[in-house]
ZAKE-291270 format. One record per residue (C-alpha): y, z, x. Coordinates in steps of 0.25 Angstrom, whole numbers, padded with zeros to 4 digits, always signed. Layout:
YZX ...
END
This chain:
+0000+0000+0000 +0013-0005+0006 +0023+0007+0010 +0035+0007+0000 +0049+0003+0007 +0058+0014+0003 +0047+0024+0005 +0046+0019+0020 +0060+0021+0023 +0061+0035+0015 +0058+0044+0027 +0068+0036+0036 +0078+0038+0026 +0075+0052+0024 +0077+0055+0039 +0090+0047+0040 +0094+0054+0029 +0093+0066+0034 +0104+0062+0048 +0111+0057+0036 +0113+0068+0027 +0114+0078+0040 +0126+0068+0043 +0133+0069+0030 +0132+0084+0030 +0138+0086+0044 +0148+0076+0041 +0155+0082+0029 +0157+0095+0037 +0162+0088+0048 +0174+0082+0037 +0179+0097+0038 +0183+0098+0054 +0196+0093+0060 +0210+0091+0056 +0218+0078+0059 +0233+0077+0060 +0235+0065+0065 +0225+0051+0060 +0219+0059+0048 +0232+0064+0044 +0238+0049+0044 +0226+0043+0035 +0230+0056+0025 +0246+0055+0028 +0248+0040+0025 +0238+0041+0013 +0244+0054+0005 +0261+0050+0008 +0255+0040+0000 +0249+0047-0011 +0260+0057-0011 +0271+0049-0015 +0274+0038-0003 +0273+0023-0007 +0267+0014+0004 +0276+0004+0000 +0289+0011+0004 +0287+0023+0010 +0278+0016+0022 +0282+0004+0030 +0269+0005+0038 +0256+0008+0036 +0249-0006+0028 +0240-0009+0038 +0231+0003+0034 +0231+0003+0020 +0219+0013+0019 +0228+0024+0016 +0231+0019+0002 +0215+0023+0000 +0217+0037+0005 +0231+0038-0003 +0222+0036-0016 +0215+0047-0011 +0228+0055-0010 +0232+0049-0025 +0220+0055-0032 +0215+0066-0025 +0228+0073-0021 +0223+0085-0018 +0214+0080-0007 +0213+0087+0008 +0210+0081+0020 +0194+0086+0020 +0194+0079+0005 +0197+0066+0010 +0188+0066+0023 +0176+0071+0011 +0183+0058+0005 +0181+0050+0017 +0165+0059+0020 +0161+0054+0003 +0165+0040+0005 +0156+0038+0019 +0144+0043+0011 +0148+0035+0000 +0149+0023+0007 +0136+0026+0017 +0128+0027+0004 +0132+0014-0002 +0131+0006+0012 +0116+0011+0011 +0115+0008-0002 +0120-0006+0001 +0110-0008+0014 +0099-0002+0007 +0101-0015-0005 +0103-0024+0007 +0092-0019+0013 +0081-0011+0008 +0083-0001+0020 +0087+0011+0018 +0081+0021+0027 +0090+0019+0040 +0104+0019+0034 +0107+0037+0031 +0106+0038+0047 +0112+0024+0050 +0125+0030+0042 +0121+0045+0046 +0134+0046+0056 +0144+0042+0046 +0138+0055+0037 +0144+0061+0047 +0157+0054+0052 +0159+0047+0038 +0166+0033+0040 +0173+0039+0054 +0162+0037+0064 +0174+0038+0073 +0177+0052+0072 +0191+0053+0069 +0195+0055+0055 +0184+0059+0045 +0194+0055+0032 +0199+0042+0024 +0206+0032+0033 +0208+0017+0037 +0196+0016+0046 +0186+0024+0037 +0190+0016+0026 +0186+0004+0034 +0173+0010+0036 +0173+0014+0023 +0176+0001+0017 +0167-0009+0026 +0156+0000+0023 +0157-0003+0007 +0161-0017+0009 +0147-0018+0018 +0139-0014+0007 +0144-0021-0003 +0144-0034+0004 +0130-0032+0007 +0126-0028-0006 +0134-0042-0012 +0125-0049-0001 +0111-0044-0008 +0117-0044-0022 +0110-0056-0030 +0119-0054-0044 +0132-0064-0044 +0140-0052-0049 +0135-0039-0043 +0138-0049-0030 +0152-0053-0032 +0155-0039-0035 +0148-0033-0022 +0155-0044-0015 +0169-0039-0020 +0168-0025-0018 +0165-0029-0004 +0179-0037-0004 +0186-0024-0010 +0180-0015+0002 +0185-0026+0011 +0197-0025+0008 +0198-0012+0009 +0194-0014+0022 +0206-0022+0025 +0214-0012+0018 +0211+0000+0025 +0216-0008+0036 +0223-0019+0036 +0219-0024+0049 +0204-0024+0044 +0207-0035+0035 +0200-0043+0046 +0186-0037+0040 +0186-0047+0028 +0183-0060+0036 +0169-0051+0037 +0165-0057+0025 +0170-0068+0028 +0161-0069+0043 +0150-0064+0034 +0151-0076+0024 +0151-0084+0038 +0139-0079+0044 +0131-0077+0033 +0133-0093+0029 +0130-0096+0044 +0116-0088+0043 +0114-0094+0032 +0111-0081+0024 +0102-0083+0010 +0097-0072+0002 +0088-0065+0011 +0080-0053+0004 +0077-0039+0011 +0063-0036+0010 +0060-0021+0011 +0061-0018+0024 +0049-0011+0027 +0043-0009+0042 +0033-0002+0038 +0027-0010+0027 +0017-0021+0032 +0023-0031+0023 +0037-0031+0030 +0043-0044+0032 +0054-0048+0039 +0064-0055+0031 +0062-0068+0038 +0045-0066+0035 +0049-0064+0020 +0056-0075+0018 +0048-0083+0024 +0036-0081+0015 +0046-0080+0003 +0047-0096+0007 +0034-0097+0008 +0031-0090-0003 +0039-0101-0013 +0043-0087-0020 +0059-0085-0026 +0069-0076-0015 +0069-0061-0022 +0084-0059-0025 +0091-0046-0024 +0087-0042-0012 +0094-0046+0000 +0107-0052+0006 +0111-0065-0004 +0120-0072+0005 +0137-0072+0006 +0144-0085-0001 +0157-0089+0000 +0160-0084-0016 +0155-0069-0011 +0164-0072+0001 +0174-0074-0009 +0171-0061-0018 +0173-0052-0006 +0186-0058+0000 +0192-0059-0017 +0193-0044-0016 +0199-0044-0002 +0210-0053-0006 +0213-0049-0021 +0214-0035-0015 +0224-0036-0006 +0232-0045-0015 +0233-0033-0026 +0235-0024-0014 +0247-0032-0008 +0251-0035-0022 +0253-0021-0026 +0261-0016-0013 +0267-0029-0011 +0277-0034+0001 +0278-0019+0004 +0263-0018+0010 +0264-0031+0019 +0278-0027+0022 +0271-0014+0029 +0261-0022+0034 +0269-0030+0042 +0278-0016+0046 +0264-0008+0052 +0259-0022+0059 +0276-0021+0063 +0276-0006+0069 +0260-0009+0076 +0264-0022+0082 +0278-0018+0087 +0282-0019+0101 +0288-0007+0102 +0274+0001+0097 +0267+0009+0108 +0253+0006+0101 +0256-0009+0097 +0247-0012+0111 +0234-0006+0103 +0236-0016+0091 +0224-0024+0096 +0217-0016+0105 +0203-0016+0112 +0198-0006+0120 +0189-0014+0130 +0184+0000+0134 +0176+0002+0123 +0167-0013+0127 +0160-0002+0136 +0154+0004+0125 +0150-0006+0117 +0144-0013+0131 +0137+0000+0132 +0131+0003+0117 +0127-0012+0119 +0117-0010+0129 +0112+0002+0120 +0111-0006+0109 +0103-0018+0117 +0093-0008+0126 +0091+0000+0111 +0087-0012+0103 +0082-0019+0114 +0071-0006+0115 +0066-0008+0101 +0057-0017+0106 +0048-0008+0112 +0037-0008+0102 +0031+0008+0102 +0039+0018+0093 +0038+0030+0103 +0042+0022+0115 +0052+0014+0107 +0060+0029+0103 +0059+0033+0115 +0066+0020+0123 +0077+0021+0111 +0078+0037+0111 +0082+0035+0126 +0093+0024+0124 +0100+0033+0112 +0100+0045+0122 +0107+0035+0131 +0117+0032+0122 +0120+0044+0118 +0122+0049+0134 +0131+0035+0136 +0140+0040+0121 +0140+0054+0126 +0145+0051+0143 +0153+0039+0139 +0142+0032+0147 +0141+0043+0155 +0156+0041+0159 +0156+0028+0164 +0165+0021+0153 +0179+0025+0149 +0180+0034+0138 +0187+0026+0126 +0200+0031+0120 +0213+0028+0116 +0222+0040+0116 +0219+0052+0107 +0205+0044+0105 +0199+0048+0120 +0189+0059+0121 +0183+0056+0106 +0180+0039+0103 +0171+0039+0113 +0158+0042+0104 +0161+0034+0093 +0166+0024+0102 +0153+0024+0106 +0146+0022+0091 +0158+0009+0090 +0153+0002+0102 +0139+0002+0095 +0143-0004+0083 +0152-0015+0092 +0137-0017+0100 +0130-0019+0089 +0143-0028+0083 +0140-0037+0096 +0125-0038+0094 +0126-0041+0079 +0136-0054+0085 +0128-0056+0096 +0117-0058+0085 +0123-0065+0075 +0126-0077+0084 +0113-0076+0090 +0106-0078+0075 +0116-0089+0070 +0114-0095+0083 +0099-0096+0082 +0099-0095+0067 +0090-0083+0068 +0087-0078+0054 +0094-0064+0048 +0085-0052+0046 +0088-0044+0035 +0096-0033+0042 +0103-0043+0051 +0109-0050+0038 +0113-0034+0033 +0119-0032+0047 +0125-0045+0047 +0131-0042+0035 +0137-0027+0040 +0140-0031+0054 +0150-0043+0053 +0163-0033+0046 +0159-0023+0052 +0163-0032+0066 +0174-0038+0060 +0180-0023+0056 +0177-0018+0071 +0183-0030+0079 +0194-0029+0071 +0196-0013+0071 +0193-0013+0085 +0206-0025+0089 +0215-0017+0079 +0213-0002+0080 +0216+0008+0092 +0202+0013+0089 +0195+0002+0095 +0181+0000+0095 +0178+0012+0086 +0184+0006+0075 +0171+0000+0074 +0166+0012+0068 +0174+0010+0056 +0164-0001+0050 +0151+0008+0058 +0143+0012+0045 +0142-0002+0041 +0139-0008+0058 +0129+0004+0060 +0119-0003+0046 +0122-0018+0052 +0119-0010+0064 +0105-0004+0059 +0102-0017+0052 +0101-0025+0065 +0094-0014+0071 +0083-0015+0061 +0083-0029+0059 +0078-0030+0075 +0064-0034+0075 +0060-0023+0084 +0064-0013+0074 +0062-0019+0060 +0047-0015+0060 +0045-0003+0066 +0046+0009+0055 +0057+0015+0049 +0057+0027+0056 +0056+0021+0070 +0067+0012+0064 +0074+0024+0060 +0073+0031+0076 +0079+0018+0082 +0091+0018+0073 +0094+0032+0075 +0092+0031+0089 +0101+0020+0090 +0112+0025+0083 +0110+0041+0086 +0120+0041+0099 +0131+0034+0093 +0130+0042+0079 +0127+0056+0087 +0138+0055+0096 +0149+0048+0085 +0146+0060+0075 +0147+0069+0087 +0161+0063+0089 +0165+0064+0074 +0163+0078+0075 +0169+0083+0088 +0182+0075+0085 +0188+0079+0075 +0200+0070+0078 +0211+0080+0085 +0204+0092+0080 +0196+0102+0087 +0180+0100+0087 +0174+0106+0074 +0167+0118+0081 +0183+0123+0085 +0189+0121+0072 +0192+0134+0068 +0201+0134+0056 +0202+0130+0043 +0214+0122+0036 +0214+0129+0020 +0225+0120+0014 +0231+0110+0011 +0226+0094+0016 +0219+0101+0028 +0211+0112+0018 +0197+0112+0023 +0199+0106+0036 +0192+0113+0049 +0200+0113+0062 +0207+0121+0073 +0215+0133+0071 +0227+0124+0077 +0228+0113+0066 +0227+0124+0054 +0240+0131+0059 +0246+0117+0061 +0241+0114+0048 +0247+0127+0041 +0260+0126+0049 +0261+0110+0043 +0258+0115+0029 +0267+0128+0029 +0279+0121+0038 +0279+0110+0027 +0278+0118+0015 +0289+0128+0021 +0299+0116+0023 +0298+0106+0013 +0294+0100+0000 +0281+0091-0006 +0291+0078-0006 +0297+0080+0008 +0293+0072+0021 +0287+0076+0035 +0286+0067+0046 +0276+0074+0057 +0273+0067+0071 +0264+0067+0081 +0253+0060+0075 +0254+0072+0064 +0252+0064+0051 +0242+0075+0046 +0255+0085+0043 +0258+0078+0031 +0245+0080+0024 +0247+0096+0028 +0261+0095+0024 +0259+0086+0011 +0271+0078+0017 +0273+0066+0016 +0278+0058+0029 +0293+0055+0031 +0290+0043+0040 +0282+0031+0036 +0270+0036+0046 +0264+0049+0046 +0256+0046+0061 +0268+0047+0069 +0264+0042+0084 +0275+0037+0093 +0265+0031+0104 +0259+0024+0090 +0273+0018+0084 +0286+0013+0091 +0298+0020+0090 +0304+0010+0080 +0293+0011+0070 +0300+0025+0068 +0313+0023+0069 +0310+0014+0056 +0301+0023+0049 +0312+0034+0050 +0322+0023+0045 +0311+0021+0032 +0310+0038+0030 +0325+0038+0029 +0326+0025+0019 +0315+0030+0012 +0321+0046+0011 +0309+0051+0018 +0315+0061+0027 +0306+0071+0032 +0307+0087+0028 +0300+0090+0038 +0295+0085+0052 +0282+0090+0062 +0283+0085+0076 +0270+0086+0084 +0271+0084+0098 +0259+0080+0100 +0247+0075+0092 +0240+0087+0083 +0227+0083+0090 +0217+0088+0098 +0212+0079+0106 +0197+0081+0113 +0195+0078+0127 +0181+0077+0124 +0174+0078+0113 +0162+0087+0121 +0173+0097+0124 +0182+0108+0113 +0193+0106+0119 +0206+0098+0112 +0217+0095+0118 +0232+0093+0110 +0236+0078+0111 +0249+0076+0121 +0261+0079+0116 +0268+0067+0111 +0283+0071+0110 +0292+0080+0116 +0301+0085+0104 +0311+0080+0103 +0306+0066+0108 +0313+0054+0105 +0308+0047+0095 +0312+0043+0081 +0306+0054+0072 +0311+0066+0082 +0324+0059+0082 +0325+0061+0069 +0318+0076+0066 +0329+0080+0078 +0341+0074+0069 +0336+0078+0054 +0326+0091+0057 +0325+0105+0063 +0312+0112+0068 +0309+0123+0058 +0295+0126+0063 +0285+0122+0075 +0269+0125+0078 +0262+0125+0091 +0251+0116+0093 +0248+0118+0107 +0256+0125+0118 +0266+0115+0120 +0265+0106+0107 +0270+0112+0093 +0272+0106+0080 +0287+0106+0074 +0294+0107+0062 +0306+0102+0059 +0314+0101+0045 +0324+0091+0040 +0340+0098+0039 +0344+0094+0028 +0332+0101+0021 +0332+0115+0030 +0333+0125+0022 +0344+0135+0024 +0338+0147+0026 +0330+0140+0039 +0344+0133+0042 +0349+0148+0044 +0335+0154+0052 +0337+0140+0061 +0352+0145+0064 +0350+0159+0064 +0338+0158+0074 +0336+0146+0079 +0325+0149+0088 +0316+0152+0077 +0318+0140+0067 +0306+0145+0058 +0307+0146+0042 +0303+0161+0039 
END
């Protein structure tokens, strides 16, 4: 009697499972540790102005270019209530959510279901930031987000035989698309995927081809090729509903419609206003006079090591499943993963540079690492496909699913990787979706495909298991400028912060935020804050004065603020109250081995010369100050006009002590 194909892969799937579920678990205690004043703060600043009154149309000239935050403000706009931990739960929910249905869209596909809870076990844990930055709703892990839904829709489309159910699959696609190009303007480059796709799939020459269950363990598995072959020979009709159907150029169509009518109804609503500040952010990021205009179009050549290195890992790896005895065959592939983990761990023993890029060094390293696998197995896939159409070598089953999963995921990372200071780890932002193309190729080699499922299941995780160990054990030292998670020692207990873990520090800068702009102004007044301090408005519940809450004068020429104080003024946005950091509220690690944190560089020397001191110096008094370190504090200042008298008298009777009390 013929073994049952669900039954085989059940005890599989129940182990993978289980890395699974430990992941998940593990991973939603994690979304408590580590507060953020810098990145995370701008993703909430710029989403909740929004939702708190500000028009983008007028009350930001900049800002178009990563339109993601009109996502988040919805947020803002129905759940206003919400705390920081509510929207990195927000951000956990929708990385199960769409794990869950990219499975369920393989397992259509494909019949298999057994490998995918541990292929997708890392992201249980660092949810769509493989990265290890910030664990909440912004621009790149909505890109992940959204390729991951328009993956498993197109591949549900491709096997779906009813006309409508098709068209409908097809556009949903097209709407996660654009969204893709939403989130991030410069991403629009994804759509002509579909559009290679169409190409390639036209070029191979792809009929319906159905998916018999993949069953290494049943005696009657065939390969596709052996089953149509005697499905030919057999005179029978092709099944339908089972396997890929082919891409035309009317699905083609249905994909691109939503793309296009979107955007119109988008650009239609906002108008002249949206493109106008479009053209203003491309303006301040391409000006001459911008200190990071240079880093536009960047490439790190640096990070080619990596990848060279993870290539010949990859090649020697799957080179070894040859070797035809199980025990022997562990052994060869247990030894190469330990390798690798030793070459992820000593930065190939400390023979190749140490990537970074600023406030970056000493934590991309490890998942730098995990990048450059996917950009290996990028080159392989290419190097593949132009081997086949070359030869015109037929398709296997999982080859057509990684074909089909490979080619936007490229398309997203080249393009991340020109246009972002990021680099090479931007290729992250599409992994959950490279890491099944990635698995299918695997299994599709023929020295895997018949061997058992839980020999299969050994070779993945051992392939995988140093580049998910060491990114998960990244995620969770860094907890981007915070202490480690064994050193936080305090507990924020109001406001956006409530719930959050961190260190002792941030909760008395917190406080002192939260108390200072309560103490000294009103729910409809403005703040500016700079350093890099964006955070201070979501503890104040202020909204920015100026039209950017990431204030960075190595980031932005001086001009760009000289016109965005000119736009405060014409727009009666003058602040109530202004913080000045003199440096960046971030720990930064020196290594990620070691406890200790170090406070960023001071970046100004109050007073400095630039256009926002001028202007706290001309219109504002320090009333108040807090000390971040030894020789950096925080300070306070209030506008004149607004002082009240009785701190007008304290500040002239003892001036040496300008406090409210």
């Amino acid at each position: 009697m013929k073994k049952n194909i669900n039954s085989s892969q059940l005890f599989p799937f129940v182990i993978s499972c289980s890395f699974f579920i430990a992941a998940a678990v593990f991973g939603w205690f994690k979304l408590r540790y580590g507060f953020n004043f810098t990145d995370e703060g701008w993703n909430m600043t710029e989403a909740w102005r929004l939702a708190a009154g500000d028009d983008f149309s007028h009350d930001k000239f900049t800002g178009a270019l990563r339109s993601a935050l009109f996502i988040n403000f919805l947020v803002f706009k129905f759940c206003p209530e919400i705390t920081l931990l509510g929207f990195r739960e927000l951000q956990f929910f929708l990385t199960i959510v769409s794990l869950l249905f990219f499975s369920f869209a393989l397992f259509k596909v494909s019949k298999a279901f057994w490998f995918q809870p541990i292929v997708f076990s890392l992201f249980a844990f660092t949810g769509l930031e493989p990265m290890g930055a910030i664990s909440n709703l912004n621009y790149y892990t909505y890109l992940h987000l959204f390729i991951t839904f328009f993956s498993a829709f197109f591949i549900l489309a491709l096997q779906q035989q009813s006309v409508l159910l098709k068209k409908i699959l097809y556009a949903v696609a097209g709407v996660f698309l654009w969204l893709i190009s939403f989130s991030m303007l410069h991403m629009s480059f994804v759509v002509i995927s579909v559009i290679i796709l169409f190409v390639v799939i036209i070029k191979i020459k792809l009929e319906p081809f159905d998916f018999t269950p993949f069953d290494p363990e049943n005696p009657a598995f065939q390969s596709g090729d052996e089953w149509k072959m005697k499905l030919k020979q057999s005179g029978k009709p092709r099944p339908l509903g089972r396997g890929l159907t082919g891409f035309t150029l009317k699905d083609l169509c249905f994909v691109l419609l939503p793309v296009i009518l979107l955007w119109m109804i988008f650009i239609g609503i906002y108008g002249n206003a949206y493109i106008q500040n479009v053209i203003s952010s491309v303006q301040v990021i391409l000006s001459p006079l911008n200190p990071s205009s240079g880093s536009l179009i960047y490439i790190n050549w640096e990070t080619l090591k990596y990848a060279i290195i993870v290539l010949l890992f990859m090649v020697a790896f799957l080179w070894s499943t040859k070797i035809t005895k199980t025990f022997p065959l562990l052994g060869v592939l247990s030894v190469f993963a330990i390798l690798m983990f030793v070459i992820i761990d000593t930065t190939f023993f400390g023979l190749i540079t140490r990537y970074h890029r600023g406030v970056l060094d000493g934590w991309s390293n490890r998942p730098l690492w995990f990048a450059a696998l996917l950009a290996a197995s990028y080159f392989l896939f290419v190097c593949c496909l132009i081997f086949k159409t070359v030869k015109k070598k037929p398709w296997s089953k999982f080859e057509l699913v990684a074909l089909v999963l490979f080619i936007p995921c490229i398309i997203a990372a080249i393009n991340s990787n020109i246009l972002s200071n990021l680099g090479m780890g931007t290729a992250l932002y599409s992994s959950i979706t490279a890491v099944a193309a990635v698995t299918y190729m695997i299994l599709s080699m023929d020295t895997i495909k018949r061997r058992t499922y839980l020999v299969q299941l050994a070779v993945i995780t051992l392939f995988f298991a140093p580049f998910y160990y060491s990114t998960a054990w990244s995620d969770w030292k860094f907890t981007f400028f915070d202490v480690a998670p064994e050193q936080m020692n305090a507990e924020i207990e109001t406001g956006f912060g409530r719930g959050i873990k961190t260190n002792q520090i941030y909760k008395n800068l917190y406080e002192w935020i939260s108390a200072t702009s309560q103490a000294y102004s009103n729910k409809d007044d403005y703040v500016i804050s700079y350093i890099v301090s964006p955070m201070v408005h979501m503890i104040a519940r202020r909204r920015p004065a100026l039209d950017e809450s990431h204030i960075h004068f190595a980031e932005y020429p001086e001009d760009y603020y000289n016109k965005s104080i000119e736009f405060m003024k014409s727009r009666g946005r003058n602040p109530k109250l202004v913080y000045v950091f003199e440096a960046i509220p971030a720990l930064q690690p020196i290594d990620l081995k070691e406890s200790l944190r170090l406070w960023q560089d001071r970046q100004i020397s109050f007073p400095s010369n630039d256009p926002i001191t001028r202007y706290v110096l001309a219109n504002m008094t320090q009333i108040d100050s807090f000390p971040l370190a030894e020789d950096l504090a925080v300070r306070c200042f209030i506008d004149n006009s607004s002082m009240p008298g009785v701190l007008k008298h304290k500040l002239n009777t003892n001036p040496a002590n300008p406090k409210f009390n």
